[in-house]
N, C-alpha and C positions, 0 to 999 in steps of 0.2 A: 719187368711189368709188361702183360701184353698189350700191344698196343690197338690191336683189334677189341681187345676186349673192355677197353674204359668205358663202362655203362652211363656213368654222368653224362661226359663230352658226347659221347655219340649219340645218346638219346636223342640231344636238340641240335647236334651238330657244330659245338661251338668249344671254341678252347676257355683255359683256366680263364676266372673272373679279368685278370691283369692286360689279358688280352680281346676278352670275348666283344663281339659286336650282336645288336641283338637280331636272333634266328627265326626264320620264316616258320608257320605254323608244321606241325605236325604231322607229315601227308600219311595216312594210313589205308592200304589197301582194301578195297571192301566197300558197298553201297554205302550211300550217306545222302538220306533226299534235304534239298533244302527246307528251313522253315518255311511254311507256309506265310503268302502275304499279309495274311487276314487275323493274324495273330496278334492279341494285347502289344500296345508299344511297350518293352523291358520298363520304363520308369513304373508302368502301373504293378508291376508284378514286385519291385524292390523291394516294396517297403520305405518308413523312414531312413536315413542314413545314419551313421552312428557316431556322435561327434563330440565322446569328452575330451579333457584339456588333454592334449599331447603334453608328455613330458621327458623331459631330457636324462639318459640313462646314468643310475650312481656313479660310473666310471669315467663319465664327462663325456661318453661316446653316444650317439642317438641309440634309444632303446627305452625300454617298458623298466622304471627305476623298480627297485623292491617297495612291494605293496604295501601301505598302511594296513594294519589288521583289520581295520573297520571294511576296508573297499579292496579288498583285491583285485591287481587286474583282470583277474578271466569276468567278475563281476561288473567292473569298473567299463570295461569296453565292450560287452557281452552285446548284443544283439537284441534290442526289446522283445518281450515273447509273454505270449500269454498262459501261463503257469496254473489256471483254471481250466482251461481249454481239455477236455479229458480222448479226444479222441488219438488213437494209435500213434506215436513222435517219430517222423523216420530222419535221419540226419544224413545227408553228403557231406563230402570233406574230398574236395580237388588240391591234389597235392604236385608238386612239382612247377607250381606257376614262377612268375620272372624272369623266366630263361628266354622264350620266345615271346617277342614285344603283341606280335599277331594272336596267340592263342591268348594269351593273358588279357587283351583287351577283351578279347570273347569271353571270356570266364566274366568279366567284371560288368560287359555292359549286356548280354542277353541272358545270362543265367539269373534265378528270382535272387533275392540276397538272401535268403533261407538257407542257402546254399553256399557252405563255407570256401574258403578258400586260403590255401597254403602257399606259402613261397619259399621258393629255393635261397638258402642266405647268395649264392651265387650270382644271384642275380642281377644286372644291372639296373639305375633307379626305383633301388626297391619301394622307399622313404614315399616317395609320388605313386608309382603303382599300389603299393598298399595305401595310401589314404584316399585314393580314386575308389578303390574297391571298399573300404568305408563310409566312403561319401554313398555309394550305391549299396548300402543298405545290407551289404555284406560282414559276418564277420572273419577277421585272418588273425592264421597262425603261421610258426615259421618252422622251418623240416630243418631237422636238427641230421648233419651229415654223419653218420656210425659205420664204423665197417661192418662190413656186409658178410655173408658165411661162406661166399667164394674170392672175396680178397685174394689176391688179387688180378684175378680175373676181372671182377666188378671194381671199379678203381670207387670210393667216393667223395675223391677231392683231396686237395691239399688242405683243408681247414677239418678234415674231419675227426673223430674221437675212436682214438686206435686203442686196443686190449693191450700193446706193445709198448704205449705213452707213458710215463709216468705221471701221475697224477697232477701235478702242476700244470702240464702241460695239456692234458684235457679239459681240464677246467678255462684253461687260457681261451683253447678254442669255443668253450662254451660261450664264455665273457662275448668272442666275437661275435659269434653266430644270435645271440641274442640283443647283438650292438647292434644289427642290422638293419633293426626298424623299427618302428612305436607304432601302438596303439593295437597292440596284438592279443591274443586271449588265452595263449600256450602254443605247443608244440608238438611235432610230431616228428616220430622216428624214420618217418619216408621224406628221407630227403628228395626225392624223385617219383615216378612212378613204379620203377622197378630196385632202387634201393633203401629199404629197410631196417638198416643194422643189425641183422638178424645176431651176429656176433659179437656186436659190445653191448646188446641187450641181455644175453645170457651170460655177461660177465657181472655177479650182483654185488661187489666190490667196486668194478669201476663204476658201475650206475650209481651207486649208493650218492657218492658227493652230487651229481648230477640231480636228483630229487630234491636233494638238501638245497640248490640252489632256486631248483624250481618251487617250493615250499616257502622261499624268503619272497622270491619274486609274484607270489600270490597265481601262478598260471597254471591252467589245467593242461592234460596230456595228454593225444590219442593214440593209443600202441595200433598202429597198421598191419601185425599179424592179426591173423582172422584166430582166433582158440587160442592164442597167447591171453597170460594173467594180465589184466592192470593194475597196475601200483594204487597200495593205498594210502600212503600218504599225500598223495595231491589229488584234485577233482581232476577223474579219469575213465575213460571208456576204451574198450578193445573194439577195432571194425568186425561185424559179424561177417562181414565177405569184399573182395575186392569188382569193383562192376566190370572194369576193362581186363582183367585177368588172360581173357581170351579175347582178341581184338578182331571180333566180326559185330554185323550192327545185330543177327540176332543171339547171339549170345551174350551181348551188353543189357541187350534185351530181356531177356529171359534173367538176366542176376539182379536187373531192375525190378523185378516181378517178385524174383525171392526175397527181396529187400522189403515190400510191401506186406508178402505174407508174413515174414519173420513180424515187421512191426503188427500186426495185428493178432500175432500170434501173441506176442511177449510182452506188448505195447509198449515197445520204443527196438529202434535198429540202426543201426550205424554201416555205410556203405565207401567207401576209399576207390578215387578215381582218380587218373590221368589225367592228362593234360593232351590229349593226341586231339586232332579234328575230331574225328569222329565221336569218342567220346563227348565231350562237347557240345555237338551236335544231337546224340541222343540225349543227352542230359536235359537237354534245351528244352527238344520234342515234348521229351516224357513228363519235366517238372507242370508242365501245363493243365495235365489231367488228372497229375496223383491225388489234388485235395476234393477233385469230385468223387475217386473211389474211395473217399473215409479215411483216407490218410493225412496227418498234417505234418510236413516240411517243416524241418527241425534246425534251428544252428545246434553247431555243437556242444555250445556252454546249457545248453536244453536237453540235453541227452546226459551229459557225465554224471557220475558217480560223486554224493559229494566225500572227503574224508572222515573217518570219525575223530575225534576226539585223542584216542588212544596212536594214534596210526603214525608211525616213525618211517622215515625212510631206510 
């Protein structure tokens, strides 16, 4: 395995869970102006915080139990929203949060809570960082670790879901990777910012129990390829583009832009971001002005697809 090339670890700089301590923010080269002083204080922007009964996971582990049919989690812990409201729905979803204590605190307390937020199961204190980021009006999902299409080149992680596993044994890691935390709404195939599982997503055998489990546990799913299918049997949306893709501020800039026309285009859009400074940062800027241009700032469970009736994993 090379060892320059572990994508996880080197992202944030930190070793496996067992040993990690937590990693200073993200430094990404390329302007980055600060917020302005005169900016809303983040509490007015949150929103309410989202505070049903946590509950303790079927396996005796912390985690999101399997849903009562009547409530399912992505319902259960979803984000209040107003569902009348008919103007364009555009959704962020920040993936890769937990790993560095610095940027995660930024995601939770300057970004609006409109603005979902994802966590690496790797993470340390997730259980606290995820209910902080609840409390602020956010909702969270957890990044479920898959191998990636250059494994292994891209490492992502010891707990992730290998084409090579035999099925017990992916399933096991699932069990963990979803033990990780409560009060969450589903999952996303981007474990990181840059890993995806591009490769146990196009294995549709091993996915298949994978749905089956996310279908009992009531959670929706966001597939992080941009023109990849979303699964129909659980509530699901593909992101129409990723914002940090290319890490300059205006090229973050300009996929912010595409995100707005797309939603006004289509009326609703789905956007997948990093975790780096600068993203962040622009995220911050931008969320400020979008609902004066006719756009309204979306969680995710406001955006999916819901399933039909007929729809099997």
């Amino acid at each position: 395995m090379v060892a320059g090339g572990l994508a996880l670890w080197a992202e944030f700089g930190t070793a496996p869970p067992e040993t990690v301590e937590a990693a200073p923010a993200v430094s990404v080269q390329g302007p980055s102006a600060p917020l302005p002083s005169q900016d809303p204080p983040a509490e007015a922007r949150r929103g309410p915080p989202i505070e049903p009964e946590r509950r303790p996971g079927a396996d005796g582990a912390p985690g999101n139990e399997p849903a009562p049919a009547a409530q399912p989690a992505w319902r259960s812990f979803a984000r209040p929203f107003d569902e009348s409201d008919r103007r364009p729905r555009l959704a962020i979803l920040v993936v890769g949060l937990g790993m560095s204590e610095t940027a995660t605190r930024f995601a939770i307390d300057q970004l609006p809570g409109a603005i979902s937020l994802a966590f690496s199961p790797y993470g340390l204190n997730l259980d606290t960082q995820m209910a902080a980021a609840r409390a602020a009006g956010h909702e969270v999902l957890l990044g479920i670790p898959m191998e990636p299409a250059n494994f292994p080149l891209n490492d992502p992680g010891p707990r992730a879901l290998m084409t090579g596993n035999p099925p017990p044994e992916n399933l096991a890691r699932l069990q963990w990777v979803l033990g990780r935390g409560t009060g969450y709404v589903g999952v996303t195939n981007a474990a990181s910012a840059v890993l995806r599982g591009e490769r146990f997503m196009t294995a549709t055998e091993a996915m298949r129990p994978v749905y089956e489990v996310l279908q009992q546990r009531g959670l929706l799913f966001i597939e992080a390829r941009p023109g990849e299918r979303a699964p129909t049997a659980v509530p699901s949306r593909t992101a129409d583009l990723v914002v940090d893709e290319r890490m300059s501020r205006p090229e973050i800039e300009a996929r912010l832009a595409d995100l707005e026309r797309l939603a006004r285009e289509r009326g609703v859009a789905l956007g997948i971001a990093g975790p780096s400074q600068l993203t962040l940062e622009r995220l911050a800027a931008w969320s400020q002005g979008v609902e004066f241009r006719g756009v309204l700032l979306a969680p995710v469970s406001a955006v999916v697809t819901r399933p039909t009736a007929q729809a099997r994993p």
